[in-house]
C-alpha positions in Angstrom: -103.5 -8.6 -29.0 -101.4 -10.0 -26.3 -99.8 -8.5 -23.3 -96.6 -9.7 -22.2 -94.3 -9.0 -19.4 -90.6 -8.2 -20.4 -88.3 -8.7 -17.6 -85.6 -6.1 -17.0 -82.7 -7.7 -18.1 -83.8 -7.9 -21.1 -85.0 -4.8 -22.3 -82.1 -3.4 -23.5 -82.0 -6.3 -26.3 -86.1 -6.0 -26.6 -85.8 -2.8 -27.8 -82.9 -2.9 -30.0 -84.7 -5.5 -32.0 -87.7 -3.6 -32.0 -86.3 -0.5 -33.5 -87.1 -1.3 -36.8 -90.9 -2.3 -36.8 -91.1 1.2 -34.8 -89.4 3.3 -37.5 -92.5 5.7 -38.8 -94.8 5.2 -35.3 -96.9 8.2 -34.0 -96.7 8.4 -30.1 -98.9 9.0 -27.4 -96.8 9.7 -24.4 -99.6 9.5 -20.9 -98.4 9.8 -17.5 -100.2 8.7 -14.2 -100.2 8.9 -11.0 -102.7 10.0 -7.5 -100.6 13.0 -7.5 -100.9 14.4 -10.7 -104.0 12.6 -12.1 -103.4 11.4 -15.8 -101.4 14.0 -17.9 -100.8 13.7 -21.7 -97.4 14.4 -22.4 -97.2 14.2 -25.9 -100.0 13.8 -28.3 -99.2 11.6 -32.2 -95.7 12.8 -32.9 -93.3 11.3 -34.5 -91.2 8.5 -32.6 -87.8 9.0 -33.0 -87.2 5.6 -30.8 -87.0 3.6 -27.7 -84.1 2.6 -25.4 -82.8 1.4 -22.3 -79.6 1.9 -20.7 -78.9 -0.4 -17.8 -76.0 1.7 -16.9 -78.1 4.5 -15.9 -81.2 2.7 -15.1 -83.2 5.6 -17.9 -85.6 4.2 -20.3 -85.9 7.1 -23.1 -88.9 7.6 -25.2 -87.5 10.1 -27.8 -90.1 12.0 -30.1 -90.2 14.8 -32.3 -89.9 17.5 -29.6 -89.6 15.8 -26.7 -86.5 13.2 -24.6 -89.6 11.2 -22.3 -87.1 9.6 -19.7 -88.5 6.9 -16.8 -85.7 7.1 -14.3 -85.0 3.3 -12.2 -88.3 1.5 -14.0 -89.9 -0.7 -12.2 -91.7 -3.0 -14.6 -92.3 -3.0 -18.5 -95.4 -4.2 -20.1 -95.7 -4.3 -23.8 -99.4 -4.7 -25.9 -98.4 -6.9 -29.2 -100.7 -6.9 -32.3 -99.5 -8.7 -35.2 -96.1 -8.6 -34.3 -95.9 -5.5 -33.2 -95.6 -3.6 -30.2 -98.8 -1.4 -29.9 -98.2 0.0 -26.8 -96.2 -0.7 -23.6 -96.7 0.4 -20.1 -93.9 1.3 -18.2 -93.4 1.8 -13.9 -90.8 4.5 -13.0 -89.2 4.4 -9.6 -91.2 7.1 -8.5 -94.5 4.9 -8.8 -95.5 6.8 -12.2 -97.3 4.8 -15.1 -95.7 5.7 -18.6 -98.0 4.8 -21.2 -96.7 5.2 -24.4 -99.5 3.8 -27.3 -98.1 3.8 -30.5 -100.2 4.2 -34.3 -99.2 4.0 -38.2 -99.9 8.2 -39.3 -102.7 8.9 -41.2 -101.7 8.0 -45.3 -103.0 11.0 -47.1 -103.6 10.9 -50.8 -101.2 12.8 -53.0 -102.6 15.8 -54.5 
C-alpha cells in the first residue's frame, strides 16, 4: 500500500493509463465536508471510468447510474496496492473530499 501525490498536470495522462487495470472495478463514491458531514454517494457499482479534462478543470467519476464530477480539484491522492489504484482522494474547489475506494466484485460460482 502506498499513497502517492499526483500533481495536476499530470492527471490527465495518470488516468488514461489507468483505464485499463480499472476496467471491471466496483466504486464507492464518499463525499465530505463540515457542511454536509460524510455522505455516500454511490455504494459498489460498476465503474464505467475516470477522467480529467484540463480544459474544464472537471474530474468525472462515471458509474453505472451516476456522472460524479469534482469541479476546479484542488489535489489528487491515489492509495496503490500491487499496482493498482485502490482508492484516490480527491479536493474540489469547493473544499469537498471525493473519496472514491475501488474493489474487484464478488466472483460467484456458476450454477
Amino acid at each position: 500500500m502506498a499513497i502517492m501525490k499526483i500533481d495536476k498536470p499530470d492527471w490527465q495522462a495518470y488516468f488514461d493509463r489507468m483505464a485499463k487495470t480499472l476496467e471491471g472495478k466496483s466504486a464507492e463514491i464518499d463525499v465530505e465536508a463540515l457542511e454536509i458531514g460524510s455522505l455516500v454517494e454511490a455504494e459498489w457499482v460498476p465503474l464505467l471510468g475516470i477522467s480529467y479534462d484540463p480544459y474544464d478543470d472537471v474530474l468525472a467519476v462515471v458509474v453505472e447510474g451516476l456522472d460524479h464530477m469534482v469541479r476546479q480539484p484542488q489535489s489528487l491522492f491515489v492509495d496503490v496496492e500491487l499496482g493498482q489504484m485502490s482508492s484516490m482522494e480527491v479536493v474540489g474547489g469547493d473544499g469537498y473530499r471525493h473519496i472514491v475506494k475501488l474493489r474487484d466484485p464478488l466472483r460467484l460460482p456458476p450454477h
